[in-house]
Biopython code that builds the backbone (N, CA, C, O; Angstrom):
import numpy as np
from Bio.PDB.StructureBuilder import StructureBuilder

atoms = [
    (1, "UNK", "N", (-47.145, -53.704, -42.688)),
    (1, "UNK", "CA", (-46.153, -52.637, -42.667)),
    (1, "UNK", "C", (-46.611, -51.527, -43.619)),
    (1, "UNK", "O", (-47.300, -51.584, -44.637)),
    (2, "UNK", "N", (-46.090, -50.617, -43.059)),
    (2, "UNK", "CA", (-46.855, -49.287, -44.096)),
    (2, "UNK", "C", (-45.843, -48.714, -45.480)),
    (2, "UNK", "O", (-44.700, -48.260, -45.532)),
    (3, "UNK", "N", (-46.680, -48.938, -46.305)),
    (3, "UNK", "CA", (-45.809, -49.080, -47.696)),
    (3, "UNK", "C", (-45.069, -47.567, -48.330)),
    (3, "UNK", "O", (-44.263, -47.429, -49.251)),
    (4, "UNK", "N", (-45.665, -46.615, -47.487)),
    (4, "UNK", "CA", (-45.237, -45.336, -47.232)),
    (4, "UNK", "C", (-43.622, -45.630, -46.615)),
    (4, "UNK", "O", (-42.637, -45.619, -47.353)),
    (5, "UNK", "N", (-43.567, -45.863, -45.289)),
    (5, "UNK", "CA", (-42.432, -46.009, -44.530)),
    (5, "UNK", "C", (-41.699, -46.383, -45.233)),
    (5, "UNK", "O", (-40.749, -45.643, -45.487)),
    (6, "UNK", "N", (-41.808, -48.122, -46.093)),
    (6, "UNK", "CA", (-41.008, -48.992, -46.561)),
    (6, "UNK", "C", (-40.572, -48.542, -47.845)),
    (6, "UNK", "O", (-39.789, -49.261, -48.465)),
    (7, "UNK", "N", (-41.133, -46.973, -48.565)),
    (7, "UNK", "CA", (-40.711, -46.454, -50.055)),
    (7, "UNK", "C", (-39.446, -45.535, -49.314)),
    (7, "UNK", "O", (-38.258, -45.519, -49.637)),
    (8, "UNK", "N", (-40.164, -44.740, -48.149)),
    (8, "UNK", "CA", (-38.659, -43.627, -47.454)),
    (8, "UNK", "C", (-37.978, -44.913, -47.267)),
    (8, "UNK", "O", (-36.967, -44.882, -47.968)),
    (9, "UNK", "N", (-38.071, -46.078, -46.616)),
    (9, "UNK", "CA", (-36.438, -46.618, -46.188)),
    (9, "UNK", "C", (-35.832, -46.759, -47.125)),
    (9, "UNK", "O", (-34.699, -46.292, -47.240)),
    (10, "UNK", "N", (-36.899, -47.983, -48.772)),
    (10, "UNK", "CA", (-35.552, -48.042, -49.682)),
    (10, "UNK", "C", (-35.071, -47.169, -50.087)),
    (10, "UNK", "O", (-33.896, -47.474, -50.293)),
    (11, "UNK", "N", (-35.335, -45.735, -50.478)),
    (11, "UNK", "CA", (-35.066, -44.391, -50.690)),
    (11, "UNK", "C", (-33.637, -44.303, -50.021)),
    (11, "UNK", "O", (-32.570, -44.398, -50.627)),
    (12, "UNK", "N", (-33.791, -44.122, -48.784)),
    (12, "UNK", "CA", (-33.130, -43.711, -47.705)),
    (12, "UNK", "C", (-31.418, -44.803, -47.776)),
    (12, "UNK", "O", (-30.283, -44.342, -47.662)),
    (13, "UNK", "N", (-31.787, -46.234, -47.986)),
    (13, "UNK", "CA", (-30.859, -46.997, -48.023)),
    (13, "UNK", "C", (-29.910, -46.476, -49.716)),
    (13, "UNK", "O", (-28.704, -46.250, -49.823)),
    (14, "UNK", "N", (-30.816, -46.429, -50.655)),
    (14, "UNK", "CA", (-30.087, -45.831, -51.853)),
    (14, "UNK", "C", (-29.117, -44.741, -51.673)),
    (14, "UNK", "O", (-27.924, -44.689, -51.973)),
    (15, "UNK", "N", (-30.118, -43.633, -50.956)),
    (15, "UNK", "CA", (-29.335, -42.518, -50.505)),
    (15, "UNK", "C", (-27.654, -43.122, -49.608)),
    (15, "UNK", "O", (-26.553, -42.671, -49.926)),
    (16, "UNK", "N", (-27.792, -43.813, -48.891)),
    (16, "UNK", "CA", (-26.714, -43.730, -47.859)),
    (16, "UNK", "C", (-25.281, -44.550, -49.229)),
    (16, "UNK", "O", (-24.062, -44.387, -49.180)),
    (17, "UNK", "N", (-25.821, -45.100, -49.923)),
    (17, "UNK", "CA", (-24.856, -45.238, -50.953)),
    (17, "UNK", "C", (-24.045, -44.437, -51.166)),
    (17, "UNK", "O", (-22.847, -44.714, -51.203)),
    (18, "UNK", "N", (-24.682, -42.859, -51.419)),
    (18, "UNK", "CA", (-24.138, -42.140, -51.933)),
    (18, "UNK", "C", (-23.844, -40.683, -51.314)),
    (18, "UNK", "O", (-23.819, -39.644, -51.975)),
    (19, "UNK", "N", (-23.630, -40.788, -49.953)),
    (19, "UNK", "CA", (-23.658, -39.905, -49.236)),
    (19, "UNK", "C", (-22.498, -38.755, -49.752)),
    (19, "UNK", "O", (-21.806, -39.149, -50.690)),
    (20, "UNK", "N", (-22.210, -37.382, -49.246)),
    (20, "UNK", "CA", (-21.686, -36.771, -49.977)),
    (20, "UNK", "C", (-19.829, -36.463, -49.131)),
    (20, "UNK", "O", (-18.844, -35.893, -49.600)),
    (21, "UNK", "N", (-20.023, -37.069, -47.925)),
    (21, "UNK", "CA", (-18.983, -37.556, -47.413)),
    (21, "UNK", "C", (-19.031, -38.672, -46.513)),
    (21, "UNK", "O", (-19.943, -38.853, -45.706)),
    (22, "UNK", "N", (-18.193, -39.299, -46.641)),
    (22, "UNK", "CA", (-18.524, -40.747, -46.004)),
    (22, "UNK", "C", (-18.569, -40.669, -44.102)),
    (22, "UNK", "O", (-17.571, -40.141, -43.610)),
    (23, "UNK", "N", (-19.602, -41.138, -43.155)),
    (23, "UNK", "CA", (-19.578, -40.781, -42.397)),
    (23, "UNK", "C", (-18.506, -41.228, -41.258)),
    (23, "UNK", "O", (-17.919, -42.239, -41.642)),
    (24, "UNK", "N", (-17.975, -40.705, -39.712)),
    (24, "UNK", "CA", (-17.972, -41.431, -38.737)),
    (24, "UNK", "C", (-17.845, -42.974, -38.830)),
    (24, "UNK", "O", (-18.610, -43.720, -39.442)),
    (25, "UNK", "N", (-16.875, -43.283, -38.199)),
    (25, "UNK", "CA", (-17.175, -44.825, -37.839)),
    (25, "UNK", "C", (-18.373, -45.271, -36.660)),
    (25, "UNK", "O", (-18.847, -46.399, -36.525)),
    (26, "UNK", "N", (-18.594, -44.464, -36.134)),
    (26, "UNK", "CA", (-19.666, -44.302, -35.118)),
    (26, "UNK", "C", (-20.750, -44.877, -35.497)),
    (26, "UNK", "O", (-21.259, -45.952, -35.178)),
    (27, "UNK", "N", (-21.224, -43.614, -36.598)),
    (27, "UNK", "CA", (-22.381, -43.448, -37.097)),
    (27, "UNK", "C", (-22.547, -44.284, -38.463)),
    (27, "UNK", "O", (-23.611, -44.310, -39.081)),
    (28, "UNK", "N", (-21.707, -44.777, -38.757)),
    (28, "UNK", "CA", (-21.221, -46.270, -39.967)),
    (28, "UNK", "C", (-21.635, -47.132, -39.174)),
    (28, "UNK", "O", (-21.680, -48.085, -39.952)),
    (29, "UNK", "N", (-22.168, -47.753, -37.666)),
    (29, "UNK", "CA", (-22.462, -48.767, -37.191)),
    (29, "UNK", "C", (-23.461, -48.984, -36.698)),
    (29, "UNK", "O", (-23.979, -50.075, -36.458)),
    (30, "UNK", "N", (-24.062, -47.293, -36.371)),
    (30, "UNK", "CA", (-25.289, -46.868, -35.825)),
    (30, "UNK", "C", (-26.132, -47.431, -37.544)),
    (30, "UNK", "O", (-26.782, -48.469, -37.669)),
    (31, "UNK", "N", (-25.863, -46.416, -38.654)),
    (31, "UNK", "CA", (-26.923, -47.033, -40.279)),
    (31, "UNK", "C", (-26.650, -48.433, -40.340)),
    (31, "UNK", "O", (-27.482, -49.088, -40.968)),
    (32, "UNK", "N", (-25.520, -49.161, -39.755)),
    (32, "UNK", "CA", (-25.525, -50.513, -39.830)),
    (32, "UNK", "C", (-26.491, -51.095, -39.190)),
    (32, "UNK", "O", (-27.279, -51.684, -39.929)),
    (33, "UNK", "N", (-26.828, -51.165, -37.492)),
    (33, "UNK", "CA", (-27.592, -51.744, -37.034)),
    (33, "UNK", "C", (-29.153, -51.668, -37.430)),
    (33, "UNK", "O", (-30.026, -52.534, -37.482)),
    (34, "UNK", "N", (-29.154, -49.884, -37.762)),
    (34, "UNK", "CA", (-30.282, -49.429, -37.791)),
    (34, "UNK", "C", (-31.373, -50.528, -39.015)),
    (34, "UNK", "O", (-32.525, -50.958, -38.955)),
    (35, "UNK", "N", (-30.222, -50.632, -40.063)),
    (35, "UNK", "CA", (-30.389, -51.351, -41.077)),
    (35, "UNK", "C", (-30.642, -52.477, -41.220)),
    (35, "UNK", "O", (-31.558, -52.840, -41.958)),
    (36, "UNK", "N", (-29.804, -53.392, -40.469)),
    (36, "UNK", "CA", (-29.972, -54.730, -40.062)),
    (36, "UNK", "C", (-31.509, -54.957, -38.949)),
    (36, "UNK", "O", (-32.175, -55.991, -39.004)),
    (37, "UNK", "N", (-31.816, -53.911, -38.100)),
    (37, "UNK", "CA", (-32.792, -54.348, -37.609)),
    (37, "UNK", "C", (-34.148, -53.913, -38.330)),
    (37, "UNK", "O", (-35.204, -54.527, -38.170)),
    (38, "UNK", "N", (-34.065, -53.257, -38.802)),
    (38, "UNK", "CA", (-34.985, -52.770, -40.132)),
    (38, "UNK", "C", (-35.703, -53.946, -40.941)),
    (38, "UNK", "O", (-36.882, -54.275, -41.074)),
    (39, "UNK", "N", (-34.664, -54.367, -41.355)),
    (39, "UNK", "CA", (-34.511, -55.763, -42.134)),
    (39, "UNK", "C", (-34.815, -57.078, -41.802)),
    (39, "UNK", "O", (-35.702, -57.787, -42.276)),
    (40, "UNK", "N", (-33.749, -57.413, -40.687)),
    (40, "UNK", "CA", (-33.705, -58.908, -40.211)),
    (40, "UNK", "C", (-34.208, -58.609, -38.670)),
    (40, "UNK", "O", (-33.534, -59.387, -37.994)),
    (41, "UNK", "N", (-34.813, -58.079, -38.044)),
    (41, "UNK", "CA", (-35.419, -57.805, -37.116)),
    (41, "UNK", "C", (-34.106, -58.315, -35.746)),
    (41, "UNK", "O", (-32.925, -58.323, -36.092)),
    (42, "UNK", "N", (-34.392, -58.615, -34.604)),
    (42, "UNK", "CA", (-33.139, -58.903, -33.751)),
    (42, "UNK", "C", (-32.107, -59.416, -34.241)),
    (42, "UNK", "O", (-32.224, -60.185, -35.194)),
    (43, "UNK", "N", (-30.998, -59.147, -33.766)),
    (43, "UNK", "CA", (-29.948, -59.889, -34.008)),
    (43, "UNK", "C", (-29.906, -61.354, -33.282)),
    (43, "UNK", "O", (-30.238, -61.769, -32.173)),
    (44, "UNK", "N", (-29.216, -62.048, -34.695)),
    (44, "UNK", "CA", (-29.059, -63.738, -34.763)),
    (44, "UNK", "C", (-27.830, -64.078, -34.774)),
    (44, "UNK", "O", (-26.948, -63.238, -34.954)),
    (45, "UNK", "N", (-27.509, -65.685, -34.537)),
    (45, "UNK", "CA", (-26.330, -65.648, -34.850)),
    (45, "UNK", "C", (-25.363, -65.450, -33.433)),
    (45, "UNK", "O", (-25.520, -64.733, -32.445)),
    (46, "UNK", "N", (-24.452, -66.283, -33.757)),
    (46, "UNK", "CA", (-23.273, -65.994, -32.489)),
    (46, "UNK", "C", (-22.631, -64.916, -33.282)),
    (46, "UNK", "O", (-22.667, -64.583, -34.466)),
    (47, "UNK", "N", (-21.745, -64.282, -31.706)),
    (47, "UNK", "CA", (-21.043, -63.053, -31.699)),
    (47, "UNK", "C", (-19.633, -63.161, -32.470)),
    (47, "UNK", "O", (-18.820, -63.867, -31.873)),
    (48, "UNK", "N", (-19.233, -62.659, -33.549)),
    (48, "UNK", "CA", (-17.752, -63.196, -33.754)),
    (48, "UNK", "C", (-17.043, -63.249, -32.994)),
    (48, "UNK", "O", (-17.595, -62.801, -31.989)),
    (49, "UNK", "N", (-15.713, -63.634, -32.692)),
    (49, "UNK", "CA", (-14.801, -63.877, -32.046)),
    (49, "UNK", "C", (-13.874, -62.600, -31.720)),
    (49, "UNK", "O", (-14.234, -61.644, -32.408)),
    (50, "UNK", "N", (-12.916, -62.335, -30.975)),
    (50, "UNK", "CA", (-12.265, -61.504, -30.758)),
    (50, "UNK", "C", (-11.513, -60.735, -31.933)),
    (50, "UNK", "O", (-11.627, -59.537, -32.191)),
    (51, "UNK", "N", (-10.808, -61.570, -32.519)),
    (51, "UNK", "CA", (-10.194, -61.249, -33.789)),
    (51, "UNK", "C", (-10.635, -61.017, -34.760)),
    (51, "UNK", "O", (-9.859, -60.816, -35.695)),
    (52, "UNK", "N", (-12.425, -60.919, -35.038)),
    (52, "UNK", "CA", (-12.657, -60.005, -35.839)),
    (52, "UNK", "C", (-13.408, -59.149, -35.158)),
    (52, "UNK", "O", (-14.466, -59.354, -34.563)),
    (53, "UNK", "N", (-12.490, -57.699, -35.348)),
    (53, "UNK", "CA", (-13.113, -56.509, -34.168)),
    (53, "UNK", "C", (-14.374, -55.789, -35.278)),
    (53, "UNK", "O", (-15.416, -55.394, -34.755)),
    (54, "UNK", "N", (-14.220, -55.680, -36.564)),
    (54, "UNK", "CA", (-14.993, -55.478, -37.181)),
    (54, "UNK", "C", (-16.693, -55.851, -37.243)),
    (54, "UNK", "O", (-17.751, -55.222, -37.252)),
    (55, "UNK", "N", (-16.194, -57.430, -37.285)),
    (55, "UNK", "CA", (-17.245, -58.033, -37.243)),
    (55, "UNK", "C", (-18.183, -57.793, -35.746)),
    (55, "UNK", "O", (-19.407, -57.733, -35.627)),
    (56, "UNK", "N", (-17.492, -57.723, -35.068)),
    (56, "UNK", "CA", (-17.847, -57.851, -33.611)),
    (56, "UNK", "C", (-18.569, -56.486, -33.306)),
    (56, "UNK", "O", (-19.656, -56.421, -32.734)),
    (57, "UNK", "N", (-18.041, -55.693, -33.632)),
    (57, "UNK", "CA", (-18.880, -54.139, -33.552)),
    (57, "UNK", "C", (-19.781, -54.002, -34.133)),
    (57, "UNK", "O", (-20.832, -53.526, -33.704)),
    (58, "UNK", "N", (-19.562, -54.400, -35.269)),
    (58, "UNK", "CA", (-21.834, -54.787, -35.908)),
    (58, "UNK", "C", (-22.006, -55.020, -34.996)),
    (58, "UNK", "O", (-22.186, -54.275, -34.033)),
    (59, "UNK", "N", (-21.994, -56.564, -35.080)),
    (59, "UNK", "CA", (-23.146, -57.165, -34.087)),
    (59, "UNK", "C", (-23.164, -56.793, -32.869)),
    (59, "UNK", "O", (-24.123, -57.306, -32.292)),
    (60, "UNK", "N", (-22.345, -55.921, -31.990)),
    (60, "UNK", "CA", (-22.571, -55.181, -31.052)),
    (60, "UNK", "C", (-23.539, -53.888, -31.135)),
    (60, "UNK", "O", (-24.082, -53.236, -30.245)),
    (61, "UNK", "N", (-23.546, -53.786, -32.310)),
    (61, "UNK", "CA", (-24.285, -52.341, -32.566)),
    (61, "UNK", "C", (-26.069, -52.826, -32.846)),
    (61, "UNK", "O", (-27.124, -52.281, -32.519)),
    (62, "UNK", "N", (-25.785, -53.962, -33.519)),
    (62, "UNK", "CA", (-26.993, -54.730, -33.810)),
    (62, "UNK", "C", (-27.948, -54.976, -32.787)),
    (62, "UNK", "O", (-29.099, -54.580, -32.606)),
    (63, "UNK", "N", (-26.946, -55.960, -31.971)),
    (63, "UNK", "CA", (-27.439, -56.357, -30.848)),
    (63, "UNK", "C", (-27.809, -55.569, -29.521)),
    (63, "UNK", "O", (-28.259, -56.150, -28.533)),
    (64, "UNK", "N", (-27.585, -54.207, -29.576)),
    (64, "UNK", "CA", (-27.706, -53.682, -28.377)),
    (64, "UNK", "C", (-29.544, -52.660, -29.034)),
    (64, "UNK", "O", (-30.107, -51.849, -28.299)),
    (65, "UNK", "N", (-30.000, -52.973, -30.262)),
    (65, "UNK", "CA", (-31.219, -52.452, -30.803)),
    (65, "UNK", "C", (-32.115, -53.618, -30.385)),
    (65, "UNK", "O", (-33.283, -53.382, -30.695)),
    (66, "UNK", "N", (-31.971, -54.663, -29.853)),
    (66, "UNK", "CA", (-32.704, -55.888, -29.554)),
    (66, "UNK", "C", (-33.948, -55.391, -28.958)),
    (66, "UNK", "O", (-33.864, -54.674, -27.961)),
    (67, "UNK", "N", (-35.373, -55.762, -29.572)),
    (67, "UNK", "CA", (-36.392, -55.374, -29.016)),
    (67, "UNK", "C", (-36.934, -54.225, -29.525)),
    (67, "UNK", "O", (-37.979, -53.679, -29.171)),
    (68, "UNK", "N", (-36.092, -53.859, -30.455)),
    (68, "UNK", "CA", (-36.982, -52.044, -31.336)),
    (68, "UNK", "C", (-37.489, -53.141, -32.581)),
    (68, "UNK", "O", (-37.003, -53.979, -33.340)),
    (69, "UNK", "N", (-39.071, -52.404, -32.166)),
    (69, "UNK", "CA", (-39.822, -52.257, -33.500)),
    (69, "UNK", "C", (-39.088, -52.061, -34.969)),
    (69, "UNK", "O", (-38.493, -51.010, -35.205)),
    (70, "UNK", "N", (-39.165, -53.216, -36.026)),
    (70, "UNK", "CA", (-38.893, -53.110, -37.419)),
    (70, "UNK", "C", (-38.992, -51.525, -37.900)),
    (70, "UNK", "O", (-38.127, -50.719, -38.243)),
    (71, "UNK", "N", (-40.201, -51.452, -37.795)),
    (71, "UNK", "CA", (-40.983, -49.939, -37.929)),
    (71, "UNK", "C", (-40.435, -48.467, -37.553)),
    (71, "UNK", "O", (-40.634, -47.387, -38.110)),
    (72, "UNK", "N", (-39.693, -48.797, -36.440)),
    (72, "UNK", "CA", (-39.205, -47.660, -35.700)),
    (72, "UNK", "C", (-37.652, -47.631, -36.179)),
    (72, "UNK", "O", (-36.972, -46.607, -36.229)),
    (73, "UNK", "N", (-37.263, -48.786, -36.482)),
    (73, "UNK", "CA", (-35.514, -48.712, -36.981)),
    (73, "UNK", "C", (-35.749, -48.110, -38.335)),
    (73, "UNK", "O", (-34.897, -47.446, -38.927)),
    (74, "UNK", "N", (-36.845, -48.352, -38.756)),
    (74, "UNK", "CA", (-36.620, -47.915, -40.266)),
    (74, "UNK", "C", (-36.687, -46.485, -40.247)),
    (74, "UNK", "O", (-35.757, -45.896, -40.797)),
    (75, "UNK", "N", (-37.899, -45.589, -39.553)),
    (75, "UNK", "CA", (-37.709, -44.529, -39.120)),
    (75, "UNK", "C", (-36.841, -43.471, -38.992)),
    (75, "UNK", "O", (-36.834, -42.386, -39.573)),
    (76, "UNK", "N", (-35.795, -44.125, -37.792)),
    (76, "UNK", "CA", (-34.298, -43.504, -37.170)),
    (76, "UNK", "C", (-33.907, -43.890, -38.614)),
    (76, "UNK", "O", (-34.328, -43.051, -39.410)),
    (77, "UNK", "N", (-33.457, -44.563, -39.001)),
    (77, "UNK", "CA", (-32.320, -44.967, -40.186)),
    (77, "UNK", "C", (-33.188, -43.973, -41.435)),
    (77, "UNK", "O", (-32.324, -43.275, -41.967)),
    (78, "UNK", "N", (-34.007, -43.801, -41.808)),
    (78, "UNK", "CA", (-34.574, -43.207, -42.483)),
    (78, "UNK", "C", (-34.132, -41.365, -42.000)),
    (78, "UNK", "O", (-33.698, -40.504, -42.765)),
    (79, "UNK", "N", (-34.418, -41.233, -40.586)),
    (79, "UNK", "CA", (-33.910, -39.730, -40.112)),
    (79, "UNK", "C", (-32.519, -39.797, -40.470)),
    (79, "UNK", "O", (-32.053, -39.026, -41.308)),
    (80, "UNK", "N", (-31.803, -40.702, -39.869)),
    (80, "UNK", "CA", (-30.521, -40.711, -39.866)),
    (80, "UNK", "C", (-29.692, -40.226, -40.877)),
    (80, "UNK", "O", (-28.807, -39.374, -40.801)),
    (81, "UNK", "N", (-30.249, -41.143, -42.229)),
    (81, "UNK", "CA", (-29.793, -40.930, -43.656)),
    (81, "UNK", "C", (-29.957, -39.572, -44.032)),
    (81, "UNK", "O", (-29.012, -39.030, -44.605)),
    (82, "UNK", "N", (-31.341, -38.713, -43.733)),
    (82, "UNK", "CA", (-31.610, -37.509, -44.001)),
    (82, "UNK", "C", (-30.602, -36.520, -43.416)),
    (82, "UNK", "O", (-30.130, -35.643, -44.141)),
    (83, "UNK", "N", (-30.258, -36.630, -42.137)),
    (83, "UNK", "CA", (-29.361, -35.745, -41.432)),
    (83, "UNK", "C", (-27.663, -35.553, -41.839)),
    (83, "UNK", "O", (-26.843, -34.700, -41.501)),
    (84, "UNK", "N", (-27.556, -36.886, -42.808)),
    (84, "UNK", "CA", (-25.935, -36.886, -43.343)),
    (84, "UNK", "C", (-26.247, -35.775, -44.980)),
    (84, "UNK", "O", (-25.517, -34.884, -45.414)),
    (85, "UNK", "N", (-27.365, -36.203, -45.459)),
    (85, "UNK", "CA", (-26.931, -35.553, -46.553)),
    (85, "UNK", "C", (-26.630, -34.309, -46.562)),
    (85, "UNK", "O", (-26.238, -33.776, -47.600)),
]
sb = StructureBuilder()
sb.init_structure("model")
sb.init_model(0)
sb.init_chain("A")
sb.init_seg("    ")
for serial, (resi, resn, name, xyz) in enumerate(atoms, 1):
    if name == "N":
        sb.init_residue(resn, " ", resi, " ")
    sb.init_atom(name, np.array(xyz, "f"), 0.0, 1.0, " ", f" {name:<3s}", serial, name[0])
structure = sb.get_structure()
């Protein structure tokens, strides 16, 4: 992995800490997945259950990145973060 990329993501993940208004719920699930697949590469794990809608929209958001390159989520999530500040 290129140690360039992997200095912008942790960068990028620090940044989203501290964004200067908190974003969209949208786009709160989009840096979620982006993040999680960044990280833990496909989504694992059963789907929560109905009753947690929370939970369930991650991993919907997660799971629908199935098959993107580590490399390339870090990227988008890396653009992504740039475009809120």
């Amino acid at each position: 992995m290129d140690a360039a990329l992997q200095a912008q993501f942790e960068s990028a993940a620090q940044a989203a800490t501290s964004l200067p208004t908190r974003p969209d719920n949208e786009t709160m699930l989009r840096l979620y997945a982006l993040f999680k697949q960044a990280k833990s590469g496909d989504a694992t794990g059963k789907r929560p259950g109905m009753f947690d809608m929370v939970g369930r929209a991650k991993y919907d958001a997660w799971a629908a990145l199935q098959g993107t390159p580590r490399e390339s989520a870090m990227r988008a999530y890396v653009e992504l973060v740039e475009s809120l500040k």
